[in-house]
Z-matrix of the N, CA and C atoms (Angstrom, degrees):
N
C 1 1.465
C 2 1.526 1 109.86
N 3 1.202 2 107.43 1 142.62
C 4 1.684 3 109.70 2 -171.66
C 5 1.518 4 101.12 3 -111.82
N 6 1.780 5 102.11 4 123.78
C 7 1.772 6 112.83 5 -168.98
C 8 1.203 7 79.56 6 -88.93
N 9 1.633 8 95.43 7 159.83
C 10 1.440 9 119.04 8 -162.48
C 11 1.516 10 106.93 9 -140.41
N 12 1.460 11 116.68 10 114.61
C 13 1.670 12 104.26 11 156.65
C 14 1.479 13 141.97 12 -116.06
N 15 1.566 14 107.15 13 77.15
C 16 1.406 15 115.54 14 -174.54
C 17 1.937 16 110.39 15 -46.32
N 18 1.925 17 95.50 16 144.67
C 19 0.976 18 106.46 17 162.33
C 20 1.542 19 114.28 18 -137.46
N 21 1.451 20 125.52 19 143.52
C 22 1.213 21 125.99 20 -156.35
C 23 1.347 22 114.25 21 -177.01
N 24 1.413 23 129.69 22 122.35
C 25 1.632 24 119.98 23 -155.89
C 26 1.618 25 78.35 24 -86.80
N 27 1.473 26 132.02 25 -60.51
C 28 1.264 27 117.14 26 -160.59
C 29 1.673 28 130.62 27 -58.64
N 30 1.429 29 117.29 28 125.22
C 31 1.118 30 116.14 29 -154.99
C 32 1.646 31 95.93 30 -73.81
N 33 1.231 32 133.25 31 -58.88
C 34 1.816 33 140.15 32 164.21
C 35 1.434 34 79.41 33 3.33
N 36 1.887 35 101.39 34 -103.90
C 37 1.245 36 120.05 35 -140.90
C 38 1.701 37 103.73 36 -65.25
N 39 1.002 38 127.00 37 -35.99
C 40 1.634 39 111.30 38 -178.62
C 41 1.549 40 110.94 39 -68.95
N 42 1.294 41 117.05 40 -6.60
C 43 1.716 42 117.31 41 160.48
C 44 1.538 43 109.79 42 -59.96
N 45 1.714 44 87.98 43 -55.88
C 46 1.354 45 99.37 44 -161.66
C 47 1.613 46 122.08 45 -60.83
N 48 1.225 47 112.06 46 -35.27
C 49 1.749 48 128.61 47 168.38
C 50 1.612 49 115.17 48 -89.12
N 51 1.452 50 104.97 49 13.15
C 52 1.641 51 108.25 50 155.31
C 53 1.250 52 92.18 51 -85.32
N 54 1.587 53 110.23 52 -75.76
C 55 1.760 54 103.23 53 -165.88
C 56 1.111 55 126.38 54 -49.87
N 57 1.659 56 112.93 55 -26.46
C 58 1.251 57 104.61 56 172.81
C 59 1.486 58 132.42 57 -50.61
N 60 1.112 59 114.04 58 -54.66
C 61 1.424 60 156.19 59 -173.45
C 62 1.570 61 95.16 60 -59.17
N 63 1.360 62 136.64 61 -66.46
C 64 1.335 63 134.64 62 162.81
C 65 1.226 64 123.80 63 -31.00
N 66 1.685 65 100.02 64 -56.47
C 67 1.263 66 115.81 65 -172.96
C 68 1.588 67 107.93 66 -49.05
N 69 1.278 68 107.22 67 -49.67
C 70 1.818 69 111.89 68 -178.20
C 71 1.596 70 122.36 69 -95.89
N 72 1.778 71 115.51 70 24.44
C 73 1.141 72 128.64 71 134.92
C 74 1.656 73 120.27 72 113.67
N 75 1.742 74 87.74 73 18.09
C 76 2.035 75 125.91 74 175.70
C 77 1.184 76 83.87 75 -79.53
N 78 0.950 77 86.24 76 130.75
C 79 2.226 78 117.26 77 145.68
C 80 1.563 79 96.50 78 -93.82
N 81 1.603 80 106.27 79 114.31
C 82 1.315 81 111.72 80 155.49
C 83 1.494 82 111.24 81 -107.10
N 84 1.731 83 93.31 82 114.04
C 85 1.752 84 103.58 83 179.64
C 86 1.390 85 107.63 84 -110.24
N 87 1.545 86 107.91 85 44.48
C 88 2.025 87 100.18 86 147.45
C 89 1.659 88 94.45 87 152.73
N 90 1.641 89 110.29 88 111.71
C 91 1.023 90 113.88 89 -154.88
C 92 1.832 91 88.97 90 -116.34
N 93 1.368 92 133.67 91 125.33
C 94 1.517 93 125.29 92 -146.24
C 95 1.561 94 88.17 93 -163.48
N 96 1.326 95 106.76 94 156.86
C 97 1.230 96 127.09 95 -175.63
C 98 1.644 97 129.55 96 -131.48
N 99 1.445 98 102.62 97 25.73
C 100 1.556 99 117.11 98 145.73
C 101 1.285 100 127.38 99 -167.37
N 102 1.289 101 99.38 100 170.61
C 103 1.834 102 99.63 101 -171.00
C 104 1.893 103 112.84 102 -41.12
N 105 1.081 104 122.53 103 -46.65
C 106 1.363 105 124.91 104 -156.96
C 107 1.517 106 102.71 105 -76.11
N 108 1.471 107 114.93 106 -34.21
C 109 1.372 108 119.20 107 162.29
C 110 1.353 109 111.93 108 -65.97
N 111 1.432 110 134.33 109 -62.71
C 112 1.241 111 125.83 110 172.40
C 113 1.824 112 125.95 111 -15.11
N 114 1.551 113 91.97 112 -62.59
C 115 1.572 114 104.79 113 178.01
C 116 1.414 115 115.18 114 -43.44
N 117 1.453 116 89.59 115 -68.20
C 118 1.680 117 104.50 116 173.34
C 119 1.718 118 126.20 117 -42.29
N 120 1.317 119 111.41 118 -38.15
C 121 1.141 120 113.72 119 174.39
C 122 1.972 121 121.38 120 -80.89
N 123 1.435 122 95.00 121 -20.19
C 124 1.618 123 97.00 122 163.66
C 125 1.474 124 101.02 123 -68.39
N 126 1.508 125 118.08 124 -62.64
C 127 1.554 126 106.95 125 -154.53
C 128 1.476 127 114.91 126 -54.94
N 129 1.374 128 122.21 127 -6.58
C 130 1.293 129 120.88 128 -158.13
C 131 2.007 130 96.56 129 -127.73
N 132 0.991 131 83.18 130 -1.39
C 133 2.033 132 85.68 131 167.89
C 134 1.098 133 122.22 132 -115.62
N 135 1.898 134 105.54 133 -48.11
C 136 1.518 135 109.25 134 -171.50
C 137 1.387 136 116.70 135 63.02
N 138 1.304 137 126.65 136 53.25
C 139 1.172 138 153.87 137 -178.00
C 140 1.711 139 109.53 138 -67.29
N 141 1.352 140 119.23 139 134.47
C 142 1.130 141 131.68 140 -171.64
C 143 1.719 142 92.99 141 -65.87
N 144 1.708 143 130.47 142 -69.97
C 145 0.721 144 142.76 143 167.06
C 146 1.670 145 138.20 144 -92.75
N 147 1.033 146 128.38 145 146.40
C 148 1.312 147 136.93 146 155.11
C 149 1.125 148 135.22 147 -111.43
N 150 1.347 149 126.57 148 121.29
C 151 1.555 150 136.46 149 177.09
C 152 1.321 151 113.88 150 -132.62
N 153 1.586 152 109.02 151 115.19
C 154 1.212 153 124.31 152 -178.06
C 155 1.429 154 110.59 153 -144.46
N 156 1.638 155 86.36 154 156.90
C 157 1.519 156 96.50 155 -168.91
C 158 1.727 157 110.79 156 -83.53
N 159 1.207 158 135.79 157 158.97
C 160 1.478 159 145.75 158 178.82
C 161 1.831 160 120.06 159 -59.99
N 162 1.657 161 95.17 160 -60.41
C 163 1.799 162 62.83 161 -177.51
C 164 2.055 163 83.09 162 -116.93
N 165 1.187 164 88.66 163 162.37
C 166 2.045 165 111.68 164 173.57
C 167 1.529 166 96.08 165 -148.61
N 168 1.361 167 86.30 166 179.42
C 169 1.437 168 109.85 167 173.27
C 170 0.874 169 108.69 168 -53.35
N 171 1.581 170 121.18 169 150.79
C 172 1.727 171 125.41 170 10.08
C 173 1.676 172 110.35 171 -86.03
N 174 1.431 173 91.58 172 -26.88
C 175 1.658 174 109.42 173 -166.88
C 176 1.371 175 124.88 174 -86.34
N 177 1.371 176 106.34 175 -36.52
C 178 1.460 177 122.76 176 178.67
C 179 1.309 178 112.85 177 60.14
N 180 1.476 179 106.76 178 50.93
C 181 1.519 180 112.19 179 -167.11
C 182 2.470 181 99.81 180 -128.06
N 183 1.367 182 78.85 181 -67.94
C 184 1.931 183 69.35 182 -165.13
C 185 1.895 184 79.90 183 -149.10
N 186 1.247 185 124.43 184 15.93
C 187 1.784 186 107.74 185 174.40
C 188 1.469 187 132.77 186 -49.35
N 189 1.438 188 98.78 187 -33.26
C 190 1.648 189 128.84 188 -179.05
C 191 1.370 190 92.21 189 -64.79
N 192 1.350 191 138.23 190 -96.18
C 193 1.373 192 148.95 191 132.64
C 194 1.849 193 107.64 192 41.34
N 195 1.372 194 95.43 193 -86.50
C 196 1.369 195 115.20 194 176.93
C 197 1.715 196 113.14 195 -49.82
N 198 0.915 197 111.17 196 -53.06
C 199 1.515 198 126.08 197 178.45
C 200 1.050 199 113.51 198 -45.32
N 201 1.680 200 109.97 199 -55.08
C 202 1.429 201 124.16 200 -179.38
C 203 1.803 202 112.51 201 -59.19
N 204 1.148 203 122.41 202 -52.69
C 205 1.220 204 132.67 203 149.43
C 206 1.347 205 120.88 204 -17.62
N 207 1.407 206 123.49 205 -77.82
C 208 1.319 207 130.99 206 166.21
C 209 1.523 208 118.79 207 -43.13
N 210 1.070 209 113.55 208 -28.14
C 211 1.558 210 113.40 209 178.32
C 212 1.495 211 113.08 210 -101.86
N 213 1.193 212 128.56 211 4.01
C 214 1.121 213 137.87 212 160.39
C 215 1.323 214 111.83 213 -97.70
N 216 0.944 215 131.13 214 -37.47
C 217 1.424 216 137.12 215 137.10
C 218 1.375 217 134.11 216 17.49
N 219 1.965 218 80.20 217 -84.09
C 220 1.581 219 120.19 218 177.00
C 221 1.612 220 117.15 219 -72.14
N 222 1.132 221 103.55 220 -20.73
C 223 1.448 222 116.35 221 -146.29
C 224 1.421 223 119.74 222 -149.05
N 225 1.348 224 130.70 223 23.04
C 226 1.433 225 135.02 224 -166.03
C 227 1.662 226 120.52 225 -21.20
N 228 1.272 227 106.74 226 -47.95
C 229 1.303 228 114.89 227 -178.94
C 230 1.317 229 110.14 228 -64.09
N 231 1.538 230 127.36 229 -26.29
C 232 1.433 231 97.03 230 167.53
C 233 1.075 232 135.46 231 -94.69
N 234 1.265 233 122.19 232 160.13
C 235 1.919 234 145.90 233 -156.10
C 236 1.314 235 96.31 234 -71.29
N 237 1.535 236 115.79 235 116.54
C 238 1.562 237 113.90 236 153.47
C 239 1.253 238 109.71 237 -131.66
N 240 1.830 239 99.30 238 155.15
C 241 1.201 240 95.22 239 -169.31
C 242 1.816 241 83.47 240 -153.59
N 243 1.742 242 101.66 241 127.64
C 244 1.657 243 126.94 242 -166.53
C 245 1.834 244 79.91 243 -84.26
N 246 1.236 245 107.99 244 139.27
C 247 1.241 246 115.35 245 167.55
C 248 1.702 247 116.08 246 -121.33
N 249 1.031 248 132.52 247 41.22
C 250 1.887 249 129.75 248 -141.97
C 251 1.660 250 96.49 249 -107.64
N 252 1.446 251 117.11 250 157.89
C 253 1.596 252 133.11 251 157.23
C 254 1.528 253 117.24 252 -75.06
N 255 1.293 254 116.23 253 -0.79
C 256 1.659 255 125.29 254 160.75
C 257 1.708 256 116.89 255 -136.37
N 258 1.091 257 76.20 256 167.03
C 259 1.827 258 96.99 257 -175.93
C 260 1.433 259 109.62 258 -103.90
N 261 1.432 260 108.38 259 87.99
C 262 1.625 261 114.35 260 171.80
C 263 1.475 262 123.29 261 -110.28
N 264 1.577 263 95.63 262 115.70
C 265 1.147 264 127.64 263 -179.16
C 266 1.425 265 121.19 264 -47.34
N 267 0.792 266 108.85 265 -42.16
C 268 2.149 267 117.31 266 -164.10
C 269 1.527 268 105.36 267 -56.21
N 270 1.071 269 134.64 268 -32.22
C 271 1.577 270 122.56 269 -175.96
C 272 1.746 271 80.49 270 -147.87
N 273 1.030 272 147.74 271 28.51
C 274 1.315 273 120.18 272 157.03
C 275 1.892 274 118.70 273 -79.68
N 276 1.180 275 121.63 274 -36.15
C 277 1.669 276 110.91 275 148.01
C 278 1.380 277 124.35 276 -39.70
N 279 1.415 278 116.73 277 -48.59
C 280 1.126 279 116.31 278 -172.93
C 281 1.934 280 102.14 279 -67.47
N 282 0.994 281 127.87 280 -53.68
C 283 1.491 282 137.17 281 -171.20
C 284 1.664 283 105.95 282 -48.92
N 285 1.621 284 99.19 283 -56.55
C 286 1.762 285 114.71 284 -179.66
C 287 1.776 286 105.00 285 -57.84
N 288 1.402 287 116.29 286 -31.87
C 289 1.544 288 115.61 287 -174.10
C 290 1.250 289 112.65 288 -87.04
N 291 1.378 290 126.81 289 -21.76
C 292 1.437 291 133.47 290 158.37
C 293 1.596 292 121.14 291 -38.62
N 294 2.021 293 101.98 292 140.02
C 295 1.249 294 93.12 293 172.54
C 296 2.014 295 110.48 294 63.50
N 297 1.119 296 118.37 295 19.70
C 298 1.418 297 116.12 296 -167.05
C 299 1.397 298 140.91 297 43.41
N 300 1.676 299 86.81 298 27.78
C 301 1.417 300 92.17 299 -164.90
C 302 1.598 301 120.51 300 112.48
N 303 0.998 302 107.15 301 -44.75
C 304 1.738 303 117.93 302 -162.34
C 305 0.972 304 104.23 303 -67.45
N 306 1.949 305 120.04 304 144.33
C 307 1.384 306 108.98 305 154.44
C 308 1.465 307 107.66 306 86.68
N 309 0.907 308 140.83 307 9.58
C 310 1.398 309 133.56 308 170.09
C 311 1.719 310 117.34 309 -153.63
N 312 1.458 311 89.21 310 167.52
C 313 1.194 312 94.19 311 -148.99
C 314 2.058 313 109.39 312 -146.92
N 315 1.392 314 107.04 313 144.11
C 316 1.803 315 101.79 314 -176.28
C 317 1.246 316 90.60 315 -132.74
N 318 1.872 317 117.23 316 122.80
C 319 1.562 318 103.95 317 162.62
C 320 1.902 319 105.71 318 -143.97
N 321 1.019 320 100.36 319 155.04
C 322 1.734 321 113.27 320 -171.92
C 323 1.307 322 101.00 321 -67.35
N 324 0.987 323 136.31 322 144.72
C 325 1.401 324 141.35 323 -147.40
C 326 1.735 325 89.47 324 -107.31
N 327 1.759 326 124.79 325 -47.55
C 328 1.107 327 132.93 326 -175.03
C 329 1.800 328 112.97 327 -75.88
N 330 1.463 329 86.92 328 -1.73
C 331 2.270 330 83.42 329 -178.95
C 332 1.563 331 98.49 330 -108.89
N 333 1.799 332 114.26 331 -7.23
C 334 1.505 333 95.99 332 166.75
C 335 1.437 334 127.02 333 -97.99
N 336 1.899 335 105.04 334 136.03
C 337 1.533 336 95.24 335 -121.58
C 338 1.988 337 77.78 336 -133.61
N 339 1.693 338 109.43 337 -4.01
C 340 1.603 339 96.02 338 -174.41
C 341 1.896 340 82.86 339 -153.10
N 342 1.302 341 97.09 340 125.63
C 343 1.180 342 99.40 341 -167.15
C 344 1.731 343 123.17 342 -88.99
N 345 1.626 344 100.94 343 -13.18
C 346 1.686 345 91.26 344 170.08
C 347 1.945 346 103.58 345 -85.67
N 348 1.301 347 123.44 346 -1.63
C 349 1.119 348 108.55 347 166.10
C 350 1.702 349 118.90 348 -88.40
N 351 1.220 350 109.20 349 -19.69
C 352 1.692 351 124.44 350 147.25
C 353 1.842 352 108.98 351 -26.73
N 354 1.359 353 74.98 352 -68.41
C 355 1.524 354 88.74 353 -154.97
C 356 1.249 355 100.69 354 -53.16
N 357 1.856 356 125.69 355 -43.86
C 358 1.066 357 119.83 356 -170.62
C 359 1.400 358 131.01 357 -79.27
N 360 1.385 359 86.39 358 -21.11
C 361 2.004 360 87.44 359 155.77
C 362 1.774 361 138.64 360 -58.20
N 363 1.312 362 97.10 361 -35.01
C 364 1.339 363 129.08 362 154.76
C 365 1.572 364 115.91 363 -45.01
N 366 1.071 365 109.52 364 -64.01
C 367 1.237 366 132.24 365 167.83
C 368 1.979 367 114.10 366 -57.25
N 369 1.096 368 98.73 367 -22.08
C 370 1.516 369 104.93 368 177.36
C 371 1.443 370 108.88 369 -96.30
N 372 1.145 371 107.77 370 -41.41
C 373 1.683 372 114.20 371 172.67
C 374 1.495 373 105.19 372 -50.96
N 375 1.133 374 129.31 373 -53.18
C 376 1.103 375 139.61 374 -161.64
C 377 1.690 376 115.30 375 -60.90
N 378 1.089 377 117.80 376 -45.41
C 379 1.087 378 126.99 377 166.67
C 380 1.048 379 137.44 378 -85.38
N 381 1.540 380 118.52 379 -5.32
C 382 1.282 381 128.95 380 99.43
C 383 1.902 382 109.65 381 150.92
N 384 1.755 383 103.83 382 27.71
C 385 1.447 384 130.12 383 153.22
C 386 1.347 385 122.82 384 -27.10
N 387 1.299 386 136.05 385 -176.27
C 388 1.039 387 142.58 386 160.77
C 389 1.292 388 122.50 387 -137.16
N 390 1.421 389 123.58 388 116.73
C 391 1.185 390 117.56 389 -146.74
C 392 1.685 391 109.99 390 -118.55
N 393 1.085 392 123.82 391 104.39
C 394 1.727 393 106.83 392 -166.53
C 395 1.629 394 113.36 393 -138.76
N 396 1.534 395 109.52 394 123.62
C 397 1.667 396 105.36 395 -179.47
C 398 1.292 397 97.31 396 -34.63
N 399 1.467 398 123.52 397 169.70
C 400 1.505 399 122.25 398 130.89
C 401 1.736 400 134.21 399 -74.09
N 402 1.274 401 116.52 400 -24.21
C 403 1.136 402 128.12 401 148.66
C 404 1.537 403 103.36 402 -24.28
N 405 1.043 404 122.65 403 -75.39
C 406 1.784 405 134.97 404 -137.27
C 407 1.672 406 84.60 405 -73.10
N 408 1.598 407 109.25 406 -59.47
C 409 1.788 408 126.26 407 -169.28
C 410 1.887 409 83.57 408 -44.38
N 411 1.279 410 127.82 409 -59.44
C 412 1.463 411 119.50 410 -138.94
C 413 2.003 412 99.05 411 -69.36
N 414 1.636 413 97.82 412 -37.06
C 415 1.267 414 95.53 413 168.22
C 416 1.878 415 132.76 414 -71.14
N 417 1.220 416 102.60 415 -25.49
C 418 1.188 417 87.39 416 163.91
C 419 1.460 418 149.27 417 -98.11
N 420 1.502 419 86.75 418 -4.96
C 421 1.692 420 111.48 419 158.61
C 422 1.826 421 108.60 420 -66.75
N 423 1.217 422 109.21 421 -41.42
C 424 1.120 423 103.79 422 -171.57
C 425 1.745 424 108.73 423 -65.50
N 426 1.544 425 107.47 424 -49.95
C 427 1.764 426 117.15 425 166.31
C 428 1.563 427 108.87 426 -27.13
N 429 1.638 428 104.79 427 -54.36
C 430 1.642 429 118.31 428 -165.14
C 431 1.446 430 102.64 429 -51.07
N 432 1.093 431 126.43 430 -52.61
C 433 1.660 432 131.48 431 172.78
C 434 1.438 433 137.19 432 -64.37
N 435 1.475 434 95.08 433 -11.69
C 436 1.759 435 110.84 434 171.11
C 437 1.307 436 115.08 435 -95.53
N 438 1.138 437 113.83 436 130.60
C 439 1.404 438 118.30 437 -170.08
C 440 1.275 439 130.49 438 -43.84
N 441 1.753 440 103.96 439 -42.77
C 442 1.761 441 125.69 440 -179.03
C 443 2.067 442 90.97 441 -70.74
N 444 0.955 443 113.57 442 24.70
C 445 1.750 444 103.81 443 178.62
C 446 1.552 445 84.99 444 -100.62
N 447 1.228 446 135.57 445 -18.91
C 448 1.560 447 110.10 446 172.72
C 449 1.225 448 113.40 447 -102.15
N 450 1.324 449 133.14 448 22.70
C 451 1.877 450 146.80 449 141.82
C 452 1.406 451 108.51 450 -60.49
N 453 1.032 452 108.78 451 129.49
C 454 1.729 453 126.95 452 151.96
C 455 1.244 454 115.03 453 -59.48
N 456 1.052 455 113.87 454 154.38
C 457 1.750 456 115.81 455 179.26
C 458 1.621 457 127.61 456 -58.86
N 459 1.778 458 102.71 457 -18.93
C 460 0.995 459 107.21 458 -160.27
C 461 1.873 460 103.12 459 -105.65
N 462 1.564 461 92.80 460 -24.53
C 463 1.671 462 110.89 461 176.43
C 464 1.355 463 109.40 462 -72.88
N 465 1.758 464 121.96 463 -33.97
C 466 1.283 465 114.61 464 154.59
C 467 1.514 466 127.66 465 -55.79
N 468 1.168 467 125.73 466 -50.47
C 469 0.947 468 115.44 467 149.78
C 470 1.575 469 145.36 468 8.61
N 471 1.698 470 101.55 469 -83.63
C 472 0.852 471 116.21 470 -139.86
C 473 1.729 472 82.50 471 -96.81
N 474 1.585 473 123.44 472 -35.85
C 475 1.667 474 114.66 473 147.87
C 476 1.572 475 118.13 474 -21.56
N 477 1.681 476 100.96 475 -85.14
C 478 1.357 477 89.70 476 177.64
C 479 1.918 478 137.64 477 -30.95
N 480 1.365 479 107.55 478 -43.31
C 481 1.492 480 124.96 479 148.76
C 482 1.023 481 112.00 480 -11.78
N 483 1.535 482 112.66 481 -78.70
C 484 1.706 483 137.16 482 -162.34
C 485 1.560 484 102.15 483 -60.12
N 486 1.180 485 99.30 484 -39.70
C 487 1.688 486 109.30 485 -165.67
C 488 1.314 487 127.56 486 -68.50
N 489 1.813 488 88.68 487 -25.96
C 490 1.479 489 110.63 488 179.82
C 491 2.003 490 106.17 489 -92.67
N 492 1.242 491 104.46 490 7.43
C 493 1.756 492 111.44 491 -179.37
C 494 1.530 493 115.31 492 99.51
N 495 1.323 494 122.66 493 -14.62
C 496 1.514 495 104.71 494 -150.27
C 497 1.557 496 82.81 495 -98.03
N 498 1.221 497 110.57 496 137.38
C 499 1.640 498 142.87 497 129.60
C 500 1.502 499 115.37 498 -6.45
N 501 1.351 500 121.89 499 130.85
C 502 1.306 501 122.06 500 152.21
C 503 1.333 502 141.64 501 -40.01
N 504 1.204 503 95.28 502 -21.41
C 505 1.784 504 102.52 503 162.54
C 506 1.377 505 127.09 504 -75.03
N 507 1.446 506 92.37 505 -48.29
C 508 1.570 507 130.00 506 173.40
C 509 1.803 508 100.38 507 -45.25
N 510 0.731 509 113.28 508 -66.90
C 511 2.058 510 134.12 509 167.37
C 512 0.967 511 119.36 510 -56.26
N 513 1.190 512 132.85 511 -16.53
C 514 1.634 513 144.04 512 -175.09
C 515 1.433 514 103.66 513 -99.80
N 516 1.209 515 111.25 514 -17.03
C 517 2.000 516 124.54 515 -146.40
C 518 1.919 517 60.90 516 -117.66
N 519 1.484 518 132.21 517 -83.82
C 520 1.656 519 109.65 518 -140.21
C 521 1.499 520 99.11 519 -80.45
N 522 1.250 521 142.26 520 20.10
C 523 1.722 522 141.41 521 179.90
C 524 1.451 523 90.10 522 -107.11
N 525 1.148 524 124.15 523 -30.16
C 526 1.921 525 120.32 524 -156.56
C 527 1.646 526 99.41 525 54.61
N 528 1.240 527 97.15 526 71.48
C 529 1.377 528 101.53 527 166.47
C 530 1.512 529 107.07 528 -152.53
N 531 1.545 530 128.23 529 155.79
C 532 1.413 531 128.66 530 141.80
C 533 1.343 532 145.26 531 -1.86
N 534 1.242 533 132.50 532 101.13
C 535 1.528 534 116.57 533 -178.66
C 536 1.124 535 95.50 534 -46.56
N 537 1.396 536 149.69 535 -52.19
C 538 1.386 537 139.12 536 -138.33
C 539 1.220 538 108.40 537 -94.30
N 540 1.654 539 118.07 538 -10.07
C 541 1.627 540 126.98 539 163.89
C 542 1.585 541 108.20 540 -76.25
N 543 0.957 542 125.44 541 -14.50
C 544 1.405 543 143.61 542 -170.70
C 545 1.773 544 100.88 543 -84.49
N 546 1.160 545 86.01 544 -79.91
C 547 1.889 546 102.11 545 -174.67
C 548 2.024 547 100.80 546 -45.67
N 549 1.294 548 97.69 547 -35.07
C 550 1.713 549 90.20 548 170.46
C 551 1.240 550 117.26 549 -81.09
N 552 1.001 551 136.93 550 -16.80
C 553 1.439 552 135.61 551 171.63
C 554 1.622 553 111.75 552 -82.23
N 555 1.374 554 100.79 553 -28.63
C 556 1.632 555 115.00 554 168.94
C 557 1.534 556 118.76 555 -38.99
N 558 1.717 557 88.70 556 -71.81
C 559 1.487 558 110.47 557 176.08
C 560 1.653 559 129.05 558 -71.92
N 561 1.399 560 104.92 559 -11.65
C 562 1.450 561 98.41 560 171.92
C 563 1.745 562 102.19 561 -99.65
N 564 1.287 563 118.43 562 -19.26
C 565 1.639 564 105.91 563 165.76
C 566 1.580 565 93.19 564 -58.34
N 567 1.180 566 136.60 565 -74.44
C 568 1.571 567 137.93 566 -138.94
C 569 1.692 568 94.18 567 -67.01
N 570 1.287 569 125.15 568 -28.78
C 571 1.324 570 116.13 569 174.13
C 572 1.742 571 109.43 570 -82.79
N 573 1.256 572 109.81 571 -38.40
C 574 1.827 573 97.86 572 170.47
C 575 1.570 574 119.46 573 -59.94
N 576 1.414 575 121.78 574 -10.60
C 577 1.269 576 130.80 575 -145.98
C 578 1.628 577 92.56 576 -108.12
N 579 1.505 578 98.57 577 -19.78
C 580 1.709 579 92.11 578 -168.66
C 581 1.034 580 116.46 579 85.22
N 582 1.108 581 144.47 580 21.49
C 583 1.497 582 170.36 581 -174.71
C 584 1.452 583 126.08 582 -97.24
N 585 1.259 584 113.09 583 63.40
C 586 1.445 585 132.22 584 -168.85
C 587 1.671 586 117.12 585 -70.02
N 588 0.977 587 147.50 586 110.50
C 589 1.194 588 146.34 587 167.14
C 590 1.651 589 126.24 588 -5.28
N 591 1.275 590 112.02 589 95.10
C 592 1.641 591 109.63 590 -162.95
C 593 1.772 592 105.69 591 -128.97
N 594 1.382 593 103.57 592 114.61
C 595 1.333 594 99.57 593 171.90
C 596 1.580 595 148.64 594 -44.54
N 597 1.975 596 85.61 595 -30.09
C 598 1.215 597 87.17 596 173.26
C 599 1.753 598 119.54 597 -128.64
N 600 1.334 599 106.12 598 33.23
C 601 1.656 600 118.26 599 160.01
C 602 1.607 601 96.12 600 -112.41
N 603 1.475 602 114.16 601 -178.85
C 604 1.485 603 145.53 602 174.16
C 605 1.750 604 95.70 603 -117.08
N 606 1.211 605 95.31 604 106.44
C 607 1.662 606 92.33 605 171.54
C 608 1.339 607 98.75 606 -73.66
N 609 1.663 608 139.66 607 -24.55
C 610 1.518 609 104.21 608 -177.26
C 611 1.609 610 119.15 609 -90.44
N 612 1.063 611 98.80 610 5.52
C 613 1.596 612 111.36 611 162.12
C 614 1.753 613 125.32 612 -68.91
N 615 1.428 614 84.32 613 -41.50
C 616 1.513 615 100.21 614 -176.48
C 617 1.722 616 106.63 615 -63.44
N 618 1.691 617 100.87 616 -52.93
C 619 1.554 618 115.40 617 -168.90
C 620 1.830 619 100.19 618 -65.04
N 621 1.204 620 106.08 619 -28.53
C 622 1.601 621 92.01 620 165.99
C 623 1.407 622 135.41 621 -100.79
N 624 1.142 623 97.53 622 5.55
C 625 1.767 624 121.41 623 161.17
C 626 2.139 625 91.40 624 -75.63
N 627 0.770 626 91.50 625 -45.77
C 628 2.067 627 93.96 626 179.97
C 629 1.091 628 103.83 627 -51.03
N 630 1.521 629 108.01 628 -58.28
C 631 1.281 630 119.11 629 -154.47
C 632 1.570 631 104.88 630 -63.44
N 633 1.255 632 109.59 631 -59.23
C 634 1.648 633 120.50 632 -173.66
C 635 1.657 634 101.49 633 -54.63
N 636 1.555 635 135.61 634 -53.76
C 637 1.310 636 142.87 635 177.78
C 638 1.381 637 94.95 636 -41.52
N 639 1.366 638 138.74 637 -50.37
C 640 1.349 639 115.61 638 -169.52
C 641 1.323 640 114.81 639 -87.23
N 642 1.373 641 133.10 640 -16.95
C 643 1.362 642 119.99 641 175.74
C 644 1.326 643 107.22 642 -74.95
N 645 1.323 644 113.33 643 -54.31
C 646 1.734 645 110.46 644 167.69
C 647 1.464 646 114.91 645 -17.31
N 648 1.471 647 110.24 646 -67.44
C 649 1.791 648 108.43 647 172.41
C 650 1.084 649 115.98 648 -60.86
N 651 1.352 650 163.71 649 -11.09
C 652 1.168 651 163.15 650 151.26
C 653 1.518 652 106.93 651 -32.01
């Protein structure tokens, strides 16, 4: 029997993919509704698998995501598998490259559409497959080719910032961080960007000429 530790802020559907999951012959040993619980409930189960949803509390942004990460981390060999209604980018490379690949898995919650083939994907993860919408693959191939794909989450950021006008001070004051944490995030965007020191351009002009070119394609 394959133990199971669902995570899922919505109470409906994380009922509903307990029973499911039973129903087709999972032990779900700890069914929880945010990242910090998630963790907690691996270290204290050691769960064959994990399936969790992308964003939860507090933020409702990428915690699920992140979590999953961290426990792949810790633990390569175990099975994860992102279950979310969006495709979030920020650590989903990192999650898919975990563990070498093995064993994990990202799928759209709205494209699964027949549920004993659900199950059997699950079941493929587990043993230690790789399991991935194409949706998710098309987006992050597409990321792979945009320039801001070699930004950090937080260096994007702080682009977007620039893009929007405000000053390094200005950015230092809404991050609660350092001007001088700022000015480094500055300079390693303008060095990821290829952005060499030129007397007579504005490299942060340029990096937000980048910046704007890729949302445009979006």
């Amino acid at each position: 029997m394959i133990r199971v530790v669902l995570a899922e802020d919505g109470v409906l559907l994380r009922e509903r993919l307990s029973g499911l999951l039973r129903r087709f012959g999972f032990e779900v040993v700890a069914a929880v509704d945010n990242a910090a619980a998630l963790k907690t409930a691996v270290s204290e189960h050691a769960p064959d698998l994990v399936l969790t949803d992308i964003r939860m509390p507090p933020g409702y942004t990428d915690e699920g995501l992140r979590a999953a990460v961290e426990l792949r981390r810790a633990d390569p060999s175990l099975a994860v598998v992102a279950l979310s209604q969006y495709v979030e980018l920020s650590y989903a490379s990192d999650l898919l490259d975990s563990g070498d690949g093995k064993g994990v898995g990202y799928l759209l919650k709205d494209r699964v559409v027949d549920v004993e083939e659900f199950v059997a994907l699950l079941r493929q993860v587990v043993s230690g497959e790789t399991v991935v919408d194409p949706q998710v693959v098309r987006q992050l191939l597409r990321r792979q080719r945009a320039p801001l794909s070699r930004l950090s989450a937080r260096e994007r950021e702080v682009l977007g910032f620039i893009a929007e006008g405000h000053s390094n001070t200005a950015i230092a004051r809404m991050l609660v961080v350092s001007e001088a944490t700022v000015s480094k995030h500055v300079g390693s965007i303008l060095a990821k960007l290829d952005l060499p020191p030129d007397d007579d351009t504005s490299r942060r002009v340029l990096a937000v000429l980048t910046y704007l070119q890729d949302r445009s394609d979006r």
